[in-house]
N, C-alpha and C positions, 0 to 999 in steps of 0.2 A: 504494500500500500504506500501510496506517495504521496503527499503535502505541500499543495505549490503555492504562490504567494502571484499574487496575477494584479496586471496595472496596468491598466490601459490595453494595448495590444500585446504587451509583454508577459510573460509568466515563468518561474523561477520553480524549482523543486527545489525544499527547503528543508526535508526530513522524508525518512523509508521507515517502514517496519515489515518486516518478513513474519506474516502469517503461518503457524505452526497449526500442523492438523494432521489425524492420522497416526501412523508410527513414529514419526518426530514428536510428538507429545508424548508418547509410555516408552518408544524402543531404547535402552539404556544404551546399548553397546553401539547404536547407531548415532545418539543424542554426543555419546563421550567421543565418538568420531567425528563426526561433525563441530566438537567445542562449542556445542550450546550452552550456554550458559543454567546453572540449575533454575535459576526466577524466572526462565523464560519457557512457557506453558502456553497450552491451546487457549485462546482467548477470540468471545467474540467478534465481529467487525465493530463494531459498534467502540469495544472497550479502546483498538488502536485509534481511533476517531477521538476519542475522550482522551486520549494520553497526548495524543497533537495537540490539543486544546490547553492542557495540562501544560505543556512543556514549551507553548509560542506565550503563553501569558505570565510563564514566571520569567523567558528569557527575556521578551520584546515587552513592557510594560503597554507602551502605547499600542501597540498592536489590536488589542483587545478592541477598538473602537475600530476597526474595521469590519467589515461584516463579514461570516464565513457560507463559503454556497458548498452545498451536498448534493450530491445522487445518490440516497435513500433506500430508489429500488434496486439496486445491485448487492446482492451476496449480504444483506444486512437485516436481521429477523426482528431487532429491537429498535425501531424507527424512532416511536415514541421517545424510549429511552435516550437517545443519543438526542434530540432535543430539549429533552428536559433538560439534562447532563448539562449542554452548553445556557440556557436557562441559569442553571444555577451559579453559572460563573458570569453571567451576567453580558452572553456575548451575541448578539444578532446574528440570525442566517438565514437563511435562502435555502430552503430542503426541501426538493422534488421526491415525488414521496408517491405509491402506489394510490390506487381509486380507492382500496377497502382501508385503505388508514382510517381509526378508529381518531372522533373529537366529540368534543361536547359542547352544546347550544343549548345558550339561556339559562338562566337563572331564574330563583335559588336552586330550583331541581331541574337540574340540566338533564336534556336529552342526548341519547349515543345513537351516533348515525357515522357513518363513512363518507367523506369528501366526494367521494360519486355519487353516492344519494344525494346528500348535502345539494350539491350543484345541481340534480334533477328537481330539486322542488320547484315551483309554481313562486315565481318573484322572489327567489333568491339571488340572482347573478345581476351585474347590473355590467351591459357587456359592452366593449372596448374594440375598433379596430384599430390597429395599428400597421402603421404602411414599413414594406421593406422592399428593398430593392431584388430587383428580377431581371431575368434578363430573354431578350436585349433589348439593356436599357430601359426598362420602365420598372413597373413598381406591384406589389402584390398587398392584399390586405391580408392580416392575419389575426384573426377571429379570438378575444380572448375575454373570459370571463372572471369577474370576482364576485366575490360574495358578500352581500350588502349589510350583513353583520360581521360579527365578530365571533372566535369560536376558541375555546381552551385545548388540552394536551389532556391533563388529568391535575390530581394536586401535585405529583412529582414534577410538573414544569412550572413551579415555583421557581422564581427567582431566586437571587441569593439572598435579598431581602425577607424573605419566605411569600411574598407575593404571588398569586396565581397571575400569570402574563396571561396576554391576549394574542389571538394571530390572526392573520387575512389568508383566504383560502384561494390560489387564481387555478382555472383552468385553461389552458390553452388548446384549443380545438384543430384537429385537424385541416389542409385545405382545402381536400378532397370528401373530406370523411370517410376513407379509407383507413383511416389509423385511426387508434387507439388516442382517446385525448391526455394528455400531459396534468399534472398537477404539482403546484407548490405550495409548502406552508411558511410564510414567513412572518418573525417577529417585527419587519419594518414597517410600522403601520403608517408612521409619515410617508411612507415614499409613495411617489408615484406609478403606475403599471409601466411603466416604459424603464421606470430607472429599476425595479426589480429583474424585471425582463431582464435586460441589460447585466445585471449583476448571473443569472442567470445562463445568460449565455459564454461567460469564463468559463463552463465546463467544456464548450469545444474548444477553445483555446489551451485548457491542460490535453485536450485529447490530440491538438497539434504538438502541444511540445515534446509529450509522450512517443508520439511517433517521431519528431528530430530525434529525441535520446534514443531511438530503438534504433534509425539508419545511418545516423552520421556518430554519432557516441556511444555505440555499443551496450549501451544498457541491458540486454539481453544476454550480453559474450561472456559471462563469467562461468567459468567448467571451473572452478573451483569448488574444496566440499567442505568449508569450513564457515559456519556464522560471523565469525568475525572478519573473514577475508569478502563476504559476499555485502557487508554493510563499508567496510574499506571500498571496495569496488565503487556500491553505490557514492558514496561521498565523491569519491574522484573522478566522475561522469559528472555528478553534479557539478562538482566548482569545472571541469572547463567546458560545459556548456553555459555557467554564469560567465566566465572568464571571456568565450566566444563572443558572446552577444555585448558584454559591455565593453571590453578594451581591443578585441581581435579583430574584428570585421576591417579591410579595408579601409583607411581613410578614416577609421574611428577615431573621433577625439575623445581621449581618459576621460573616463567616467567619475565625478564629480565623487566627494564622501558622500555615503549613500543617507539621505534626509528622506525618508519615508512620509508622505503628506497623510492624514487616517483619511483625510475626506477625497482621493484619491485613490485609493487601493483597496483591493480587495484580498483575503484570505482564504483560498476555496480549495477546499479539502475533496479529492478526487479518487478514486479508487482505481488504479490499473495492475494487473497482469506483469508483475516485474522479474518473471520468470524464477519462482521456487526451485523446479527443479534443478538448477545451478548448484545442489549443497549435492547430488549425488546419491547413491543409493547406500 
């Protein structure tokens, strides 16, 4: 799993965690082969998601005021949980999240219904088109819905306050309606539908960078079979694909000390494929 820091058109990998499951969690003589470390055990998606969170907010102080974007439906069973989780550390995000995610509407006795029901009611949505460019050269509308209340997690997405938060629920619709419609839940409730979108769409932007580091930076190339050679790896892919982009390119001029603006940047925590089987059998 990789952790990219995204600004503007730019996006960095910032932290990896190597997902253990299987015989790598109980097989000892394969665990002692490998130099796994003993604290490192099968752990849900969710928990390395949390440990990102953990570990950008005690390094980077200011960070935490940026907002973090997730894709929720991939390989992650505790959806809820990892929003509360960042909730509780008091961090805003953007989590596209399956149609049957479980919230709750209204007060004092809230009802449970799923964001895909939710968005089928009868004057709930209150809908949005937004233009995007097409080609060639013109422009497309793309059909998007929010939800004209407001709707909770559970009491576990308490703030760190012990406050229950609030979130907006968008749908985004197909423009065929041949797909499947998209959904996110996010704590930004000031924002606009266009600047959450936006925030939103840094996840193909990690799914661009993911593929530079897989063709030009070998992030996939480690046949090594040790834990700590495979996070060495990662690190040293990371810094000279940083290195690349800020100081290497042609005609680059040195990149400035890096001064991170919050109201600029984004935090978007990304899930890829950073090939496990590299430790070996």
């Amino acid at each position: 799993m990789g952790l990219f820091l995204a600004t503007g058109t730019r996006c960095f990998p910032v932290d990896w965690s190597l997902v253990l499951d299987g015989a790598w969690d109980w097989d000892d003589l394969r665990r002692r082969r490998a130099r796994i470390p003993e604290a490192e055990t099968g752990r849900p998606v969710g928990a390395f998601v949390l440990g990102f969170a953990a570990g950008v907010t005690a390094a980077q102080p200011r960070l935490p005021e940026a907002p973090w974007v997730l894709n929720l439906t991939q390989r992650c069973d505790d959806a809820s949980g990892v929003m509360a989780g960042l909730a509780r550390r008091g961090l805003d995000f953007v989590c596209e999240v399956d149609s049957g995610q479980i919230v709750l509407v209204g007060r004092p006795a809230p009802r449970v219904t799923t964001v895909g029901e939710l968005m089928e009611e009868p004057h709930a949505r209150q809908p949005h088109a937004l233009m995007r460019p097409a080609e060639p050269g013109g422009s497309r509308a793309v059909r998007v819905n929010v939800y004209t209340g407001a709707v909770r997690l559970s009491q576990r997405g308490a703030a760190k306050d012990g406050v229950s938060r609030t979130y907006h629920v968008l749908e985004q619709l197909s423009a065929d309606g041949g797909q499947p419609a998209r959904y996110w839940i996010t704590s930004l409730m000031s924002r606009g539908v266009e600047e959450v979108l936006a925030l939103a769409r840094s996840q193909a932007t990690a799914r661009t960078t993911v593929a530079a580091l897989r063709e030009g930076f070998g992030v996939l190339d480690f046949e090594g079979r040790s834990f700590p050679g495979w996070h060495h790896h990662m690190t040293m892919v990371s810094a000279a694909y940083a290195y690349r982009h800020l100081y290497g390119a042609p005609g680059a001029v040195r990149a400035p000390a890096a001064r991170l603006s919050a109201a600029r940047a984004d935090t978007a925590g990304y899930w890829a494929d950073t090939g496990a089987k590299g430790l070996g059998a």
